[in-house]
N, C-alpha and C positions, 0 to 999 in steps of 0.2 A: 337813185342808186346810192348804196354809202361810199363812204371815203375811205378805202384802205391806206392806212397808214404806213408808209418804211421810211423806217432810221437811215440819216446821213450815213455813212460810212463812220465819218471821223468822231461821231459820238458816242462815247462810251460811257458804262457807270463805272464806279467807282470801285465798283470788285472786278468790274473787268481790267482798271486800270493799275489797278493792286498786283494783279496776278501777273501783269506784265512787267510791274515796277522792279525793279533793283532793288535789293536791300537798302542802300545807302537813302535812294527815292524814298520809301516806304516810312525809315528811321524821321528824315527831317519834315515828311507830311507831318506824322506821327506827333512831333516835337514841337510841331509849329502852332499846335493845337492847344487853346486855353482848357484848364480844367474840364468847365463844364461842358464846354464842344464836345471833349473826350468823349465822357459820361453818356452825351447824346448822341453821339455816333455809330452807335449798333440798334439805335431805335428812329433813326433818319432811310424811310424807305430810297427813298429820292438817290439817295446817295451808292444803295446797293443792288437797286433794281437794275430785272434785265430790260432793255428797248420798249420790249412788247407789252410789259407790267406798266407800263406809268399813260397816265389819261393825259388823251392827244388834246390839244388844244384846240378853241372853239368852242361856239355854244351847240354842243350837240346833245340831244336830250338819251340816245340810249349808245354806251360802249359794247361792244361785241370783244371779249377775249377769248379769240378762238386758238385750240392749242392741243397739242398730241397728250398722251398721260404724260403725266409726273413736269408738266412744261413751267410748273411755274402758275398757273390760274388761280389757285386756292387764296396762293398770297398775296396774288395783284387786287384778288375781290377785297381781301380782308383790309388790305391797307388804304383802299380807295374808300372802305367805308369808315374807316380812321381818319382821313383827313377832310370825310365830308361832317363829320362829327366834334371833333376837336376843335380848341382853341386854341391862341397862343400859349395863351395860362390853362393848367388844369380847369378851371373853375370857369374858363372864359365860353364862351358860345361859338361853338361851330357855323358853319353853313347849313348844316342839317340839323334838326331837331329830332324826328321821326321816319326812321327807318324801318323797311322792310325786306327781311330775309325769308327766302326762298328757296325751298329745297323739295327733292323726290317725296321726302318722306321729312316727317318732323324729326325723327332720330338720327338723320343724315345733316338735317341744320344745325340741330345739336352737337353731333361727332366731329362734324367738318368742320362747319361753317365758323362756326364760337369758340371749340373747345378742343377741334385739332389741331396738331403741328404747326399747321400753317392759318392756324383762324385766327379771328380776332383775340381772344385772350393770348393768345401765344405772341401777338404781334404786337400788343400793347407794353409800353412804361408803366412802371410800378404808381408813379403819383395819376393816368390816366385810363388805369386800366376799371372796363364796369362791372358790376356784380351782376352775376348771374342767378337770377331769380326762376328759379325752376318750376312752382307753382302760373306765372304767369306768362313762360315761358318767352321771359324776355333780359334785354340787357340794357344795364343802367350806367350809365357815363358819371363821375363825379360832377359834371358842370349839366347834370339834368337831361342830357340827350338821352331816346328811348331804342330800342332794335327789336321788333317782335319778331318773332318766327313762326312761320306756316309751312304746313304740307300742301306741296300741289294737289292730293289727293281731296281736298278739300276745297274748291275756289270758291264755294258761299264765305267760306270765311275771312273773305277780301271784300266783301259787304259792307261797309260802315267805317270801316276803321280810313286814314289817310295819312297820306305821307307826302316826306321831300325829298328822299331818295331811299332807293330799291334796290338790292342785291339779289341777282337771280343764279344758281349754281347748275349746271348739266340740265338745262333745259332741253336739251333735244333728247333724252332720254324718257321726258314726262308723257304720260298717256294722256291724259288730260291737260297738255299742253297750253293749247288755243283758248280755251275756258279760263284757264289760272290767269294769262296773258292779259287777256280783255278785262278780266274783272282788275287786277292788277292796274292798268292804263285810268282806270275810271280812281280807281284808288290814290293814284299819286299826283296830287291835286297842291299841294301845299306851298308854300315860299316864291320865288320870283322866277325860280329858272327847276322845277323837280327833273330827277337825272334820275338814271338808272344803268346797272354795269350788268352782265350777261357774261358768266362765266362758260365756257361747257366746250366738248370735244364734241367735232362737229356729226351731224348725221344728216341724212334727207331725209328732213321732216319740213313742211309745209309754214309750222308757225316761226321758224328758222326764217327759212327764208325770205317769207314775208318782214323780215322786222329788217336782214341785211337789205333787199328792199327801195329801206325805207332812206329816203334821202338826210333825217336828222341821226342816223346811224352812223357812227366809225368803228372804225373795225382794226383790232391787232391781234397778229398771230404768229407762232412761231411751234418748231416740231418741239419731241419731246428732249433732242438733243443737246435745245437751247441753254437746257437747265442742268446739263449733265456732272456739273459740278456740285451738286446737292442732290445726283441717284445713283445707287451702287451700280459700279462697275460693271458687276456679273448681268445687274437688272438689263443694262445696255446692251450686253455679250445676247443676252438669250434672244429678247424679245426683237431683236434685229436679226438672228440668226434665224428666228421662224417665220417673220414679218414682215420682213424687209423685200420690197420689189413687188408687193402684194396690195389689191386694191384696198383690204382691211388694215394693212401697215398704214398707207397711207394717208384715211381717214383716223388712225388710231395714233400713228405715233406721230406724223406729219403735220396733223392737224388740217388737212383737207377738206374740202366738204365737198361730197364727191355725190352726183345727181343720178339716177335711175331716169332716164327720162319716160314719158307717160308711153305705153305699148312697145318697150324696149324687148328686143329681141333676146338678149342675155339681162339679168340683174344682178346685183352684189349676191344675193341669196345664195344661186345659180352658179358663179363663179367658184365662193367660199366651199362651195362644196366640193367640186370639180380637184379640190388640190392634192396631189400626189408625192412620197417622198422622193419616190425611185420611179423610172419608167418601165422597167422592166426587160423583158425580152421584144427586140422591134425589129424588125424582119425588111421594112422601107424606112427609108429617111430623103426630105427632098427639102430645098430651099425654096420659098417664092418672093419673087421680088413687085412690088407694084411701081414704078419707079416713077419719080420727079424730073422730066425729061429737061427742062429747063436752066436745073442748078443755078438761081440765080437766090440770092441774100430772103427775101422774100416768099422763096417757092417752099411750097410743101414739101412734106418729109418723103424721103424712098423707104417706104414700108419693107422690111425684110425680115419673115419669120421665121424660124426653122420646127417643123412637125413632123415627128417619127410616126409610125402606124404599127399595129399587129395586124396581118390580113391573115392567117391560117387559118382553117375551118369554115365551118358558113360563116355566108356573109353578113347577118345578124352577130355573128360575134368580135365584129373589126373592130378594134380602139384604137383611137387615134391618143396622141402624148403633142401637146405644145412645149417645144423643149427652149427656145430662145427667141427673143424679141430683137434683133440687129440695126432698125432701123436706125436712117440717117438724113442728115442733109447735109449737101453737097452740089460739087459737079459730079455727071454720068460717070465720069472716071471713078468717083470717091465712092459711091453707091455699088459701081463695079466690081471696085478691091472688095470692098464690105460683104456682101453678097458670095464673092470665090472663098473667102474668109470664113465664112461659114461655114457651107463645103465641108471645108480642109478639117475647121474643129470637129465639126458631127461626123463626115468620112458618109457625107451625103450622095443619092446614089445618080440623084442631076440637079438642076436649077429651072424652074418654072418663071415666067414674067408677063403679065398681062403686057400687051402691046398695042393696043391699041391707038395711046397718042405716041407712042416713040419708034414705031415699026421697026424697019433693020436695024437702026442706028441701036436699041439697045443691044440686040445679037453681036454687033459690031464691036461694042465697047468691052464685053465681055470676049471675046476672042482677043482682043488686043493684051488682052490679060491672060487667058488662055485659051489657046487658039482649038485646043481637047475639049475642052468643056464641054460637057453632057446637057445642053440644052433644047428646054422644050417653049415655041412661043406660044401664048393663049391668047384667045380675042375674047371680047365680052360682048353678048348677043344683048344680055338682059339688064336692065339695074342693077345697081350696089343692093338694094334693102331683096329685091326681088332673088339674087345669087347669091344672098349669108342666109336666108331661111331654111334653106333646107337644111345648112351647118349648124344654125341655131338649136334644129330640132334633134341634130345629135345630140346635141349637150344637154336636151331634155332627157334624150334616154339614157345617159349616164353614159355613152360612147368616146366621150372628148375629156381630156384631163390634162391641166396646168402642172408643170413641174413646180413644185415649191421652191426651190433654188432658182430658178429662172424669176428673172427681172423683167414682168410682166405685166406692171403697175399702168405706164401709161396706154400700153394694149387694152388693158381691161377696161381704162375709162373709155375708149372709144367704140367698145364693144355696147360699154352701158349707154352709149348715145345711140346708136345704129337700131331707130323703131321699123314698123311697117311704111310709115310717110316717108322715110329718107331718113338721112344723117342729121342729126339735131346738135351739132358743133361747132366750132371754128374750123373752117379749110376743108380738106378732104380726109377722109377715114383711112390712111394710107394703110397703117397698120395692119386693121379688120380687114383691105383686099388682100390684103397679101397673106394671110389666116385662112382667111374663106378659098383661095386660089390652092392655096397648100392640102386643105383637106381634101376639099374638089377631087386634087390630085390624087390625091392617098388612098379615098374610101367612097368620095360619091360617084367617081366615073368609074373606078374599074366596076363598082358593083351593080352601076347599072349594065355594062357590058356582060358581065354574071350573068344577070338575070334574062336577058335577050336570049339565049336559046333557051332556057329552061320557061318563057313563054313562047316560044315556037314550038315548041314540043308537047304545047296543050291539045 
């Protein structure tokens, strides 16, 4: 497996330690500093990197910078291939001679990689920066280092050529991923120790995860928030307001990497489409609890969902609305408040709880809280994977929808684990029962009690 990497706490860079500094602080760093320090001080990545930008230490032959948009990635690659490049002196020799960049497309190696904002020209010193040879579509270092660029769109042309270290950009975006990869690994043959950095925001793809994997893998990541002092404002304003709580925020701006697993009953597809602004007119509202009978540091969460329904007209046309995710962990008590809490926000019209391991004592705990309370207990006859299938297959028909405002993010990854075999996660899917219970309630039993005399009546 690789090494994920986190930062001490107490370590900071040096724009982090700026921004907390005092004037006073700031002036006498500032002062303390010889001419030429000065001069080199805004071309010292080291100095102004965030955590997750600077290579973890060890011989480890591939870095993984996994990271939400705008987190910071473009420049942790570009700077990483500057110091494997570089000497002390312009003129002196690097670690690396012959580099390989990698990108979607050869105009994206170009745009990005080299010659945007955050690429290597942009990141370079004037006495170190290399010419960019457009015909041979490479870059020349004053002290003789080389960087050619490829399209993944083409991995024969990773044939012959070799290297001592590799930049690869938004690999989990490549069609031709696995192909570029392999031919790539055969390629980087050169010097004592070849290394390779792995920029990209995460996706479930296959050749991903095979490389995290890989036990000479490290790994650093951080959301898109990390970097927020180098993205506009509004940029944060928006795509958080649409995003956020969402299992796409979370692979997008979080920098997650979030799995479908193989005969998953929901997938991300599935889900992203599912989402609603407004829930509209809902006629039931009910809360269901699966709860954590235990409360103890260790125990599973007390899944608590809340699902509104439209049930008027036939029963082919009931939608069900996921309006809030509650869940918790606690003692019975804390799960109890949590649960009547909900209730109270949606003006729900009872509380549902499987009960199986908790029998009275849950009815119990919830009366101590409100001794009114509108509730109904449920037993489970059948499996977890065997009673969310039929909930499943509403959401094939377009019946079931996520409020987009609702914080539903880690709901949805446990939906994307729940296949036909069972639950494919850590602990128990507290969550999805408590989903699956809720709808139950809502739309698959009244409608099967619907249906009971209009088949007796055949």
């Amino acid at each position: 497996m690789s090494r994920s990497i986190s930062t001490p706490p107490e370590l900071k860079s040096g724009a982090a330690w700026l921004a907390s500094a005092t004037q006073e602080d700031v002036d006498a760093f500032l002062d303390g500093l010889e001419e030429n320090a000065l001069l080199a001080l805004p071309w010292i990545f080291e100095f102004w990197a965030l955590p997750h930008q600077l290579p973890p230490a060890g011989a480890w032959k591939s870095w993984v910078i996994m990271g939400g948009r705008g987190a910071g990635k473009t420049r942790a690659g570009a700077e990483w291939v500057r110091s494997m490049v570089e000497g002390a002196r312009p003129l002196d020799p690097g670690r690396a001679r012959r580099v390989a960049l990698l990108g979607e497309t050869f105009d994206q190696v170009r745009d990005v990689m080299v010659m945007g904002e955050s690429g290597i020209l942009a990141c370079s010193p004037p006495d170190r920066r290399p010419d960019w040879e457009a015909g041979r579509k490479r870059l020349v270092w004053p002290n003789g280092a080389t960087a050619q660029a490829f399209s993944a769109h083409e991995p024969e042309a990773l044939r012959g050529p070799q290297f001592d270290a590799a930049w690869v950009d938004e690999l989990a975006k490549w069609k031709k991923a696995e192909e570029v990869w392999d031919m790539l690994q055969f390629a980087l043959r050169l010097g004592d120790h070849p290394q390779q950095v792995i920029t990209t925001t995460p996706r479930n793809v296959g050749v991903l995860k095979m490389i995290l994997n890989n036990p000479s893998t490290v790994v650093t990541h951080a959301p898109t928030e990390a970097n927020r002092a180098y993205l506009a404002e509004s940029f944060l304003e928006e795509v958080r307001a649409r995003y956020a709580g969402t299992r796409l925020g979370r692979q997008e701006l979080d920098g997650v990497l979030l799995e479908d697993v193989e005969g998953a009953l929901w997938t991300t597809r599935m889900l992203e489409a599912a989402r609603v602004a407004d829930a509209g007119d809902l006629d039931r509202i009910v809360v269901a609890l699966d709860p954590s009978v235990s409360g103890k540091a260790a125990s599973d969460e007390c899944g608590i969902v809340v699902v509104g329904a439209k049930t008027q007209g036939p029963v082919q046309d009931w939608r069900a609305v996921v309006l809030e995710d509650a869940s918790t962990r606690g003692k019975p008590i804390d799960w109890a408040r949590a649960g009547i809490a909900a209730m109270e926000r949606w003006g729900a019209e009872k509380l549902v709880a499987e009960v199986n391991q908790g029998g009275d004592l849950i009815e119990t705990m919830l009366r101590q809280i409100d001794p009114l309370i509108p509730f109904k207990a449920l037993r489970a006859s059948r499996g977890k994977s065997a009673r969310a299938e039929p909930v499943a297959a509403l959401y094939e028909q377009g019946r079931v929808a996520h409020l987009k405002s609702a914080d539903l993010g880690l709901l949805e990854d446990q939906m994307c684990r729940m296949g036909l075999q069972g639950y494919q996660g850590r602990g128990s899917p507290d969550r999805v029962d408590a989903l699956v219970w809720a709808i139950t309630e809502l739309i698959l039993e009244p409608a099967a009690h619907w249906r009971r005399p209009q088949m007796r009546g055949l």
